[in-house]
N, C-alpha and C positions, 0 to 999 in steps of 0.2 A: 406888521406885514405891509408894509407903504412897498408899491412898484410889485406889488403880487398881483395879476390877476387871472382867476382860475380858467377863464377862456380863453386867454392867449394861452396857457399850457397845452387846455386841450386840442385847442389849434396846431399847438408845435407835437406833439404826442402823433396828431394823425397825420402831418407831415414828413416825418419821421420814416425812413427808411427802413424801419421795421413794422410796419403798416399793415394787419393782417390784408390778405387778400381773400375775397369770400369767397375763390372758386378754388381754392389749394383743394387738394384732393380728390374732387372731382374730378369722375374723367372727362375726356375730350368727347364729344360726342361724333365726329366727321373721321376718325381718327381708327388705322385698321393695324393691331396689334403683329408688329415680324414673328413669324413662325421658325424663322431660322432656318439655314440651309438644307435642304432633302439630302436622301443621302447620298443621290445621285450625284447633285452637287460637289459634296465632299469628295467623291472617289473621282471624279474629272478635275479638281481641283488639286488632289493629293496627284494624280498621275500627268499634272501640267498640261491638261490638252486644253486645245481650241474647238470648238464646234467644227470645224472643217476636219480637223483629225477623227474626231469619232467613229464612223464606219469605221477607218483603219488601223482603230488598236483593239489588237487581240486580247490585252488585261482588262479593257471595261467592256467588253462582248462577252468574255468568262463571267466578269461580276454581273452584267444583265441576264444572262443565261443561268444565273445560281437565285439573282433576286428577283427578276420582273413579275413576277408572280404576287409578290408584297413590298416593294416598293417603287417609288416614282421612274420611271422609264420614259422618255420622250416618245410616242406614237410614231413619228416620222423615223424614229432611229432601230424600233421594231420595227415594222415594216421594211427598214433596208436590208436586216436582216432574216426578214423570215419568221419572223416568233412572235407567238400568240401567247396572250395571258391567259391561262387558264381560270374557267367562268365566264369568258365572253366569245362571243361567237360574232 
């Protein structure tokens, strides 16, 4: 075993690109998990509008009019309309 020695191994072992890391798995502590898009989202997103358009389409005033009661609705885009959630006063 001449030209062996076990500490240069273990030296090249933890140099080695396959290195555990001791935080794998651990989560991130600063770090705020995506919820993914509301479904308010989705339906402005499926009907191509722009925040400017909103008052003026009658297909996402149908869908706020059938969901705002249980789902995400903008306050400022009830109120251009007219419509209260029911439960709150």
């Amino acid at each position: 075993m001449s030209g062996s020695n076990p500490k240069s191994v273990a030296k090249t072992d933890r140099d080695n690109s396959n290195y555990r890391n001791p935080n794998w798995g651990k989560p991130e502590l600063n770090t705020v998990p995506y919820a993914g898009a509301s479904s308010f989202e989705e339906v402005v997103k499926k009907l191509r509008l722009s925040p400017t358009e909103y008052e003026s389409s009658i297909q996402l005033k149908d869908w706020v009019r059938k969901n705002k009661d249980h789902k995400y609705v903008p306050l400022t885009l009830l109120q251009a309309w007219g419509l209260e959630v029911k439960g709150e006063s």
